[in-house]
C-alpha positions as CSV (number, residue, x, y, z in Angstrom):
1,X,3.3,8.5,17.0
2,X,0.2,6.9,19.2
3,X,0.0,9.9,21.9
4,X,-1.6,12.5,20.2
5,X,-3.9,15.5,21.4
6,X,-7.0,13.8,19.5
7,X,-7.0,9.7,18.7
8,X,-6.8,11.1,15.0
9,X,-4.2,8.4,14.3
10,X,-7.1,6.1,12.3
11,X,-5.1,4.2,10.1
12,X,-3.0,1.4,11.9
13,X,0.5,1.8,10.6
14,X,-1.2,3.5,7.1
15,X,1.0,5.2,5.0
16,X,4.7,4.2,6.3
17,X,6.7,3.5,4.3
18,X,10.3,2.0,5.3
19,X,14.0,2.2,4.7
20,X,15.2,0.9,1.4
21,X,17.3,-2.6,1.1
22,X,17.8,-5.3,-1.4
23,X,15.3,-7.5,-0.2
24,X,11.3,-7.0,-1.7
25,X,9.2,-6.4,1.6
26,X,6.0,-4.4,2.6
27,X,6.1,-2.3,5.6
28,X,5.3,-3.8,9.0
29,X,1.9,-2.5,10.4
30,X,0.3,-3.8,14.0
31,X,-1.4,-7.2,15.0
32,X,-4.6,-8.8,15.5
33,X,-5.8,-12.6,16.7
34,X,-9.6,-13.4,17.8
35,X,-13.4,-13.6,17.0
36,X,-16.4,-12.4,19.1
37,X,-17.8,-9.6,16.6
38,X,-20.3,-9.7,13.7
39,X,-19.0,-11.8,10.7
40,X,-16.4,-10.5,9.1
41,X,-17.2,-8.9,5.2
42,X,-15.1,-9.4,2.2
43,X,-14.7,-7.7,-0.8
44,X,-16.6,-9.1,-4.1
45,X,-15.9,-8.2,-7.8
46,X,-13.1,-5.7,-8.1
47,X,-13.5,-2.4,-9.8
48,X,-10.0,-1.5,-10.0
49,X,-10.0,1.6,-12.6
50,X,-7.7,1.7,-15.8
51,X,-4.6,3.7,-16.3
52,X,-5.3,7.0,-16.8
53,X,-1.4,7.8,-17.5
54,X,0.4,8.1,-21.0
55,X,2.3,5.8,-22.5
56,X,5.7,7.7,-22.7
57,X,5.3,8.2,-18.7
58,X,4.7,4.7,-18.5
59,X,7.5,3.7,-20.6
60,X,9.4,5.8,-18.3
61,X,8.3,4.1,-15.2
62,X,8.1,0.4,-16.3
63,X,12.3,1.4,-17.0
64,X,13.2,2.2,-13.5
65,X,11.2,0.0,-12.0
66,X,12.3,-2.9,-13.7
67,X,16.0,-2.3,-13.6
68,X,17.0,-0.9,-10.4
69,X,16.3,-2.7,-6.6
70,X,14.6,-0.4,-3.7
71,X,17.8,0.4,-1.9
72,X,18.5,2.1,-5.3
73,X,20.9,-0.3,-7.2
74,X,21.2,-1.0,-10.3
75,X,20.1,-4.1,-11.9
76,X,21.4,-5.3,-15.3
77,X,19.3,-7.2,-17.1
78,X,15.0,-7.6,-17.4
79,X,14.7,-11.0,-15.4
80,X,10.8,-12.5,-15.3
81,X,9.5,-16.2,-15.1
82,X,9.3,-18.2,-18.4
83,X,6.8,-20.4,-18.9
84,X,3.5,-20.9,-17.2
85,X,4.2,-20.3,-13.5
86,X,3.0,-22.4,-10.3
87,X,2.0,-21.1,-6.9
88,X,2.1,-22.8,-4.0
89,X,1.1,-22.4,-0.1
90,X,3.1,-23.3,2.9
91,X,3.0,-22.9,6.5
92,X,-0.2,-21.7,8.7
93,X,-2.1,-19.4,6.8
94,X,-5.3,-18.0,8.3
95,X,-8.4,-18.7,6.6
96,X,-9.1,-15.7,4.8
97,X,-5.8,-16.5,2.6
98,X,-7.8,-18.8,0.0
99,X,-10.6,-16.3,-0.8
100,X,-7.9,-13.6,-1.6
101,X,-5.3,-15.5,-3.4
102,X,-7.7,-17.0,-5.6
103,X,-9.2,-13.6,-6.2
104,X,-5.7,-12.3,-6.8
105,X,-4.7,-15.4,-9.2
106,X,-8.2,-14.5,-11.6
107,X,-7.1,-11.1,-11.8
108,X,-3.6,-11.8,-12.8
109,X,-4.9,-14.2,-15.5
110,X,-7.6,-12.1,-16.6
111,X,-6.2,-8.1,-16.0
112,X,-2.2,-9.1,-16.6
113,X,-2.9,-12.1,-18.8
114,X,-0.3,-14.1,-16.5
115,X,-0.2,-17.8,-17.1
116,X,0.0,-18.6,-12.8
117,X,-2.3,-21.6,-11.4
118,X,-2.2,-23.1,-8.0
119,X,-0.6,-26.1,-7.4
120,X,0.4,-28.4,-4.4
121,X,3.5,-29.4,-5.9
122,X,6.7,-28.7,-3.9
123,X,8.1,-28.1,-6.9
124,X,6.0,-24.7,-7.5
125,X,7.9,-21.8,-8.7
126,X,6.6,-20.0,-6.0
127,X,5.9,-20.9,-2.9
128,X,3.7,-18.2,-0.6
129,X,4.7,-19.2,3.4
130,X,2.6,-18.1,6.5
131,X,4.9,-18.0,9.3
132,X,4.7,-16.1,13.0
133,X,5.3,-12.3,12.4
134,X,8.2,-13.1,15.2
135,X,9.9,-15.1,12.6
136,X,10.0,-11.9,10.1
137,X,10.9,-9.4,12.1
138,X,14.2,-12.0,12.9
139,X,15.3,-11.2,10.1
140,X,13.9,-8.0,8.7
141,X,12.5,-5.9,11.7
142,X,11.0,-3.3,9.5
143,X,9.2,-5.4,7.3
144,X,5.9,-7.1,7.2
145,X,6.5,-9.5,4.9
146,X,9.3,-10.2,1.9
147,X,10.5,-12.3,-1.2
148,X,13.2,-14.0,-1.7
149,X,14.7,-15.5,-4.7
150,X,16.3,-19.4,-5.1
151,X,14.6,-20.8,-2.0
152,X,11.7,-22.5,-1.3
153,X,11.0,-22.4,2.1
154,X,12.1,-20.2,5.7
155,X,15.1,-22.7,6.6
156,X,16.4,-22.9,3.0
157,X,16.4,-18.8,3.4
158,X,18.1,-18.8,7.3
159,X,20.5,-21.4,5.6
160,X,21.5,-19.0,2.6
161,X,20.5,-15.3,3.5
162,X,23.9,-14.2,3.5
163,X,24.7,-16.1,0.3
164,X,25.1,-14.8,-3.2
165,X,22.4,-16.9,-4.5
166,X,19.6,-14.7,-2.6
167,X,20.6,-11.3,-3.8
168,X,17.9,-10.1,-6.6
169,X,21.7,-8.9,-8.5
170,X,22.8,-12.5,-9.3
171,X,19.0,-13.6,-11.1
172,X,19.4,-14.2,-14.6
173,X,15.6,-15.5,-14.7
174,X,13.3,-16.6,-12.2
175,X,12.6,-19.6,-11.4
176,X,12.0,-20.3,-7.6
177,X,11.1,-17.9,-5.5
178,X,9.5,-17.9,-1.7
179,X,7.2,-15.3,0.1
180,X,7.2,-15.0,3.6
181,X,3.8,-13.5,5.1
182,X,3.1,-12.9,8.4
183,X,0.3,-16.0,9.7
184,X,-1.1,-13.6,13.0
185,X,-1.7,-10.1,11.1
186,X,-5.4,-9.0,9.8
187,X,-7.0,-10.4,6.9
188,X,-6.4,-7.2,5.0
189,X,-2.5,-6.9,6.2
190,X,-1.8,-10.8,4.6
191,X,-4.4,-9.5,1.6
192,X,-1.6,-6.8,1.1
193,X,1.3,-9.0,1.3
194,X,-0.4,-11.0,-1.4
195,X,-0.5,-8.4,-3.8
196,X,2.7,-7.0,-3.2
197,X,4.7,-9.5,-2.8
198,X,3.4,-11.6,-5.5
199,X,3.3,-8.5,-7.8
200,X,7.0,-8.3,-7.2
201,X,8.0,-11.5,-7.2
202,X,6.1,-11.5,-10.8
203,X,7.4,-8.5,-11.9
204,X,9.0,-5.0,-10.7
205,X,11.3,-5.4,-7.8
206,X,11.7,-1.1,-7.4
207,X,9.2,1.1,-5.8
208,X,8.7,5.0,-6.9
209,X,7.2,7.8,-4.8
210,X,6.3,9.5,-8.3
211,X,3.5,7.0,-8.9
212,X,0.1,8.2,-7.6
213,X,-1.9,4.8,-8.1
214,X,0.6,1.9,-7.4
215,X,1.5,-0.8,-5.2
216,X,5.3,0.0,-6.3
217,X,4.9,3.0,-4.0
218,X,6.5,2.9,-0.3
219,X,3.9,5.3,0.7
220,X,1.5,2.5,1.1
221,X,-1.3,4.4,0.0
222,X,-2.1,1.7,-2.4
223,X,-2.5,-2.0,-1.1
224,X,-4.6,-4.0,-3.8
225,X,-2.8,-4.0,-7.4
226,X,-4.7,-1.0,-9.4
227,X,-5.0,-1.0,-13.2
228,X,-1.8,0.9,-14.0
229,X,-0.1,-2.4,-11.9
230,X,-2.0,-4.5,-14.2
231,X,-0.4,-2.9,-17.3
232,X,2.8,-2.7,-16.1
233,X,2.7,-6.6,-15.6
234,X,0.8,-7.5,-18.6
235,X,3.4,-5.5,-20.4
236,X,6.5,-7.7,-18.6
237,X,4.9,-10.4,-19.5
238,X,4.5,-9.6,-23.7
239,X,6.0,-11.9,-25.8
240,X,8.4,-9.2,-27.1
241,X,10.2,-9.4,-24.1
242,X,12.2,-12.3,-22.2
243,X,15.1,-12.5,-19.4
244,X,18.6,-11.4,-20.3
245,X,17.3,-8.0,-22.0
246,X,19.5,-4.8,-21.3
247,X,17.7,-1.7,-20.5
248,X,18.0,-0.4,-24.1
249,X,17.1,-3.6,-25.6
250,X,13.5,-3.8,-23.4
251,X,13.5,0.5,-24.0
252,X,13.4,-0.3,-27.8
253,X,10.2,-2.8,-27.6
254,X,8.2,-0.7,-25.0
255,X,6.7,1.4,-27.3
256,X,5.0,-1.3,-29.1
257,X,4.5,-3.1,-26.2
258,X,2.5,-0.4,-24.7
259,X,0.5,0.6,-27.4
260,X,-0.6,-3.1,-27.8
261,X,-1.5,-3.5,-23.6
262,X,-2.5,0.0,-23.4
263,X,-4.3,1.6,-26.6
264,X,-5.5,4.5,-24.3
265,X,-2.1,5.7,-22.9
266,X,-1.4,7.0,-27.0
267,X,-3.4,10.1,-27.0
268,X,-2.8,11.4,-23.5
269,X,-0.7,14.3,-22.4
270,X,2.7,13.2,-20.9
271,X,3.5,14.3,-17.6
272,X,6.9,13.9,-16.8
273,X,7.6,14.0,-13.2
274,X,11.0,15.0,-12.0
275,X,12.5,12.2,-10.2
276,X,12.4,11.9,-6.2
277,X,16.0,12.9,-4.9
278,X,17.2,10.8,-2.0
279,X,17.2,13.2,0.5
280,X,13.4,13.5,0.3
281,X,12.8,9.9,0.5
282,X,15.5,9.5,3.8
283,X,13.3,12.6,5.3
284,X,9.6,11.0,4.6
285,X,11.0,7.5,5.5
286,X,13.0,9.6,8.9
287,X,9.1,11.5,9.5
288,X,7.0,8.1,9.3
289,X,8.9,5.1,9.9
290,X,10.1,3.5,13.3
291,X,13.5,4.2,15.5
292,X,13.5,8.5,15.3
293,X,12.2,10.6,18.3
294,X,9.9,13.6,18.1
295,X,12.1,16.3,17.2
296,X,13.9,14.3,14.7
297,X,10.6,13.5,12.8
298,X,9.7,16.8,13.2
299,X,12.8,18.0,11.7
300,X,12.8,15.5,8.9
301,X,9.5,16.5,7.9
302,X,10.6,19.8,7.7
303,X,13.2,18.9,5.3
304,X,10.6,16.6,3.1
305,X,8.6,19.9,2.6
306,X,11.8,22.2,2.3
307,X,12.2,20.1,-0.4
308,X,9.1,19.3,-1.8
309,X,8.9,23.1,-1.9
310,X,12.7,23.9,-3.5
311,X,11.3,21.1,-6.5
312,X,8.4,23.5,-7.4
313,X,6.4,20.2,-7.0
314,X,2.9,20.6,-6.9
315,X,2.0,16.9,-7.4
316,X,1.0,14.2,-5.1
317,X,4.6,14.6,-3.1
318,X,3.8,17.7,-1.9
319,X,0.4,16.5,-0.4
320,X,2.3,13.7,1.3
321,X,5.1,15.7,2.6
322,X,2.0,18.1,3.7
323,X,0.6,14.8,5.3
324,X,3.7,14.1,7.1
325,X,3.7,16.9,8.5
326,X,0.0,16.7,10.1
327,X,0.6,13.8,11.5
328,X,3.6,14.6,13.5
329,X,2.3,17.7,14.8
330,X,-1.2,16.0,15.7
331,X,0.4,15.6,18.8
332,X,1.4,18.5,19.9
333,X,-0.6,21.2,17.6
334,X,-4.0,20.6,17.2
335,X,-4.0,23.8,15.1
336,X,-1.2,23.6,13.2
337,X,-1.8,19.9,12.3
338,X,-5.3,20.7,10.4
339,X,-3.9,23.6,8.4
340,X,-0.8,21.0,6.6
341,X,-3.9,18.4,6.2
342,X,-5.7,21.2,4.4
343,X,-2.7,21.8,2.4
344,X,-2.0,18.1,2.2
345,X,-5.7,18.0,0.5
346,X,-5.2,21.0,-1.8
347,X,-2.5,19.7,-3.5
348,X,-3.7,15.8,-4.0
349,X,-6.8,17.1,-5.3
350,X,-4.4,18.9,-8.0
351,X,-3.4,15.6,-9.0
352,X,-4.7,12.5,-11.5
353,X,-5.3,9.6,-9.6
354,X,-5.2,10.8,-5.8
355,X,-8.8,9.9,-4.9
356,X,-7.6,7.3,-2.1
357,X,-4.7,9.9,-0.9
358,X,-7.8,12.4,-0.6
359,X,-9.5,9.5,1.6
360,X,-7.0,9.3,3.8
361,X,-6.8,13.0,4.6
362,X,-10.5,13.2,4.3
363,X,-10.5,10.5,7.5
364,X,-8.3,12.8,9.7
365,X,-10.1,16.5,8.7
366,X,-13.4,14.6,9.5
367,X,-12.0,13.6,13.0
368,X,-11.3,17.4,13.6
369,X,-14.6,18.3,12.6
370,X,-16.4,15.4,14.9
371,X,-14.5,16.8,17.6
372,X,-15.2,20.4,17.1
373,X,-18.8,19.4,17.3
374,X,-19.3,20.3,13.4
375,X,-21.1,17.4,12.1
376,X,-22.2,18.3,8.5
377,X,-18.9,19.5,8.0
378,X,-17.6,15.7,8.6
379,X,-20.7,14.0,6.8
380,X,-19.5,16.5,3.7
381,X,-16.0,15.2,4.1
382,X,-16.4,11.8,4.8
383,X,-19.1,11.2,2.1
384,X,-17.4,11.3,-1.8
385,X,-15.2,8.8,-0.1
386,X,-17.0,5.7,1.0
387,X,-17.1,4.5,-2.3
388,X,-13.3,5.5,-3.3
389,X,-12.3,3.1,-0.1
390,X,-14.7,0.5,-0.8
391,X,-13.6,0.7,-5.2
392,X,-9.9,0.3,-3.8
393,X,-10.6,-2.5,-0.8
394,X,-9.3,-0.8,2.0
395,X,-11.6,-2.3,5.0
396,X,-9.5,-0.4,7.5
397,X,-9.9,3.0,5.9
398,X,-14.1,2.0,5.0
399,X,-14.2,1.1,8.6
400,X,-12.8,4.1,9.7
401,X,-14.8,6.5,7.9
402,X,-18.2,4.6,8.7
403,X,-17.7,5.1,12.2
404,X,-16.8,8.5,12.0
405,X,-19.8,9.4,10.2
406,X,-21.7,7.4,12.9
407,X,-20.3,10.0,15.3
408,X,-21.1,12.5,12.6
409,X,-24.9,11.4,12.6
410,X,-25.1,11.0,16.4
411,X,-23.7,14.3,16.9
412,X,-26.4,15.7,14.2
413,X,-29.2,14.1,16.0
414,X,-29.7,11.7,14.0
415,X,-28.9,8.4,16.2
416,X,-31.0,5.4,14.8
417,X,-28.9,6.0,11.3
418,X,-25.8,6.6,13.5
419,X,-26.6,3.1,15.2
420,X,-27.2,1.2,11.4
421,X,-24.1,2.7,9.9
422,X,-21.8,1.7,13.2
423,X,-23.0,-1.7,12.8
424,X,-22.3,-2.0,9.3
425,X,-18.9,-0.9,10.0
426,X,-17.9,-3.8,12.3
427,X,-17.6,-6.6,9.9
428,X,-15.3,-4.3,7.5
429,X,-13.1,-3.4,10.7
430,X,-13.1,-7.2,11.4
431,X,-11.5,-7.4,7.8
432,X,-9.3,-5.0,8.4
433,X,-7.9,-4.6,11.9
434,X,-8.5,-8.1,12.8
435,X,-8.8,-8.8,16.2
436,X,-12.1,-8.2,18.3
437,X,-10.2,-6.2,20.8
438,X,-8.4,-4.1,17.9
439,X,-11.6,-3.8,16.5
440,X,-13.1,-2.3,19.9
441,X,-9.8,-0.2,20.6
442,X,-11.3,1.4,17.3
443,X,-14.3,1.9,18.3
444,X,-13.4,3.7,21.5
445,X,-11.1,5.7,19.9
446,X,-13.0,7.1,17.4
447,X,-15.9,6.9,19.7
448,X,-13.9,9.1,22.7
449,X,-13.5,12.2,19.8
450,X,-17.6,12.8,20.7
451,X,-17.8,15.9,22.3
452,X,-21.0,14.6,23.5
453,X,-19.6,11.5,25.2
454,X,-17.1,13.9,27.2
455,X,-13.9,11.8,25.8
């Protein structure tokens, strides 16, 4: 995936999703560990944007989310926490892991209207452990980080992993629960286990490819919890709902529910997106994910847009089976790779709610256009989406496209800027890749696609 014709692969690990199991996890992305750089920035007040999805479709989701696991079983009953809930911290965790679990608990009080506060107690309800990433991929090699019900710490997991009492099937409601986050990743990859992990061990434990702006998405274009995450928790927690509830009995109380959490979602049109058959999800997660060679990613991409195509979809799936696609023939076909990022981009701007997937693809056409010595064409790409990375905390992806419109504007002449803009970039990529050599292996590489630097 790393050996490409152009260093056009911007994102470390973005947008990768894994293969489904019964355990909650985020996908593993790459590593970071020292300090030599500008001071690292951090996001302020977040300007996540409301739901802009009707309440019928939401209905819909907040259903099969909430009663099926990722490896697609079913689940019987709506399970939650009862009662005001405690958060704990074990283990190493880096220093940035205050500043955004505090940020993440306001939110959830104030967006969700959660009742969870920090504690010290061992006896928290949750407990939110940094171990070594080595420990994690032990015992699930794919994942970055995962929660697990009825223990409270990594031993009282190895001691029970194979027992009924971890298995998301047997919880009636929760009560104890442990995250394990990796303690030697970036700022923003243990940022992104926070809000997953905590978002599922709160609420939803499925993830859907249908949903555009959402954390319970294995695309991983989403990291941070958006509004329509915040509704879909403030609505598990209502009053009108509590553990034990069948599908039909929480079904029944949705509507309500909804219009009570989400007055907007009344009026607007209902969408109704087919649901995503298996076969796509074994081809995208075959296409993007670890242990398949070449020509089998190329082939299961091929099948994701086969697909994709045979649906009549014309939704955000299709731009990210176009997406796939680019970024397995980057290394091979220059050509060909631009035209399915084009499509890619034609059909998420067809879409609600696909600004960041626009981002993303707006990142890899701008590297093309750097490199084919067309710098207003990048500064016109990269531009409308500074601020969509920035509203959505993504340092990585901000990083990325500030220093490829500081090639842009050295390439255009325009150097001193190019200079201000590179600079501003560093403590954004400190954020988000971590390391000071990651952060410099950045640099280079999006440095190297300069024509004018002969890369």
């Amino acid at each position: 995936m790393r050996k490409l014709l152009l260093p056009l692969y911007l994102l470390l690990g973005a947008c990768v999703p894994v293969a489904p199991s019964d355990t909650a996890s985020r996908a593993a992305v790459s590593v970071q560990t020292d300090t030599s750089l500008p001071a690292m920035k951090s996001f302020s007040t977040p300007r996540p944007l409301p739901p802009v999805t009707s309440n019928s479709d939401m209905a819909r989701d907040f259903l099969d989310l909430t009663f099926a696991l990722e490896s697609g079983r079913t689940l019987p009953t709506f399970t939650r926490f009862e009662g005001p809930i405690t958060l704990r911290v074990a283990g190493s965790p880096p220093p940035s892991l205050a500043l955004d679990l505090n940020r993440l608990i306001y939110r959830l009080r104030n967006e969700a209207g959660i009742d969870i506060s920090l504690t010290a107690a061992s006896a928290a309800n949750i407990t939110v452990q940094a171990i070594p990433r080595a420990d994690i991929r032990r015992y699930l090699p794919q994942a970055a980080c995962f929660v697990v019900p009825n223990v409270s710490s990594l031993a009282e997991y190895i001691a029970n992993r194979r027992a009924p009492r971890v298995s998301w099937s047997n919880v009636t409601t929760r009560e104890r629960l442990s995250i394990f986050l990796p303690a030697d990743s970036s700022p923003q990859e243990v940022r992104d286990c926070l809000h997953e992990e905590i978002a599922q061990s709160l609420g939803p434990l499925n993830d859907l490819y249908r949903l555009p702006d959402s954390v319970f998405n294995d695309d991983n274009v989403h990291t941070v919890l958006t509004g329509y995450d915040m509704t879909i928790l403030r609505a598990y927690y209502d009053p009108a709902l509590r553990s034990g509830l069948s599908r039909r009995e929480v079904a029944d109380r949705l509507p309500a529910i909804l219009a009570r959490v989400n007055p907007a979602g009344e009026g607007l049109p209902v969408r109704r997106l087919s649901r995503t058959p298996r076969v796509w999800i074994d081809a995208i997660q075959t296409a993007l994910g670890p242990g398949s060679d070449a020509s089998e990613r190329r082939a299961a991409a091929t099948e994701a847009l086969n697909v994709a195509a045979g649906m009549g979809w014309s939704d955000h799936r299709r731009g990210f089976s176009h997406y796939a696609m680019g970024r397995i023939l980057q290394s091979y076909d220059a050509d060909a790779a631009q035209e399915q990022f084009r499509l890619a981009q034609r059909y998420f701007a067809l879409s609600p709610n696909t600004q960041l997937h626009q981002a993303y693809v707006a990142s890899q056409l701008a590297a093309y256009a750097i490199n084919g010595n067309r710098p207003e064409e990048a500064l016109e790409l990269i531009g409308p989406y500074l601020d969509i990375a920035a509203r959505n905390e993504n340092a990585a992806l901000l990083a990325t496209l500030m220093l490829l419109r500081a090639e842009a504007l050295d390439l255009s002449g325009r150097s001193a800027e190019g200079r201000t803009v590179r600079l501003d970039s560093l403590g954004w990529a400190r954020y988000g890749f971590g390391s000071d050599w990651a952060v410099r292996a950045k640099l280079r590489e999006i440095g190297s696609l300069n024509p004018l630097r002969g890369g």
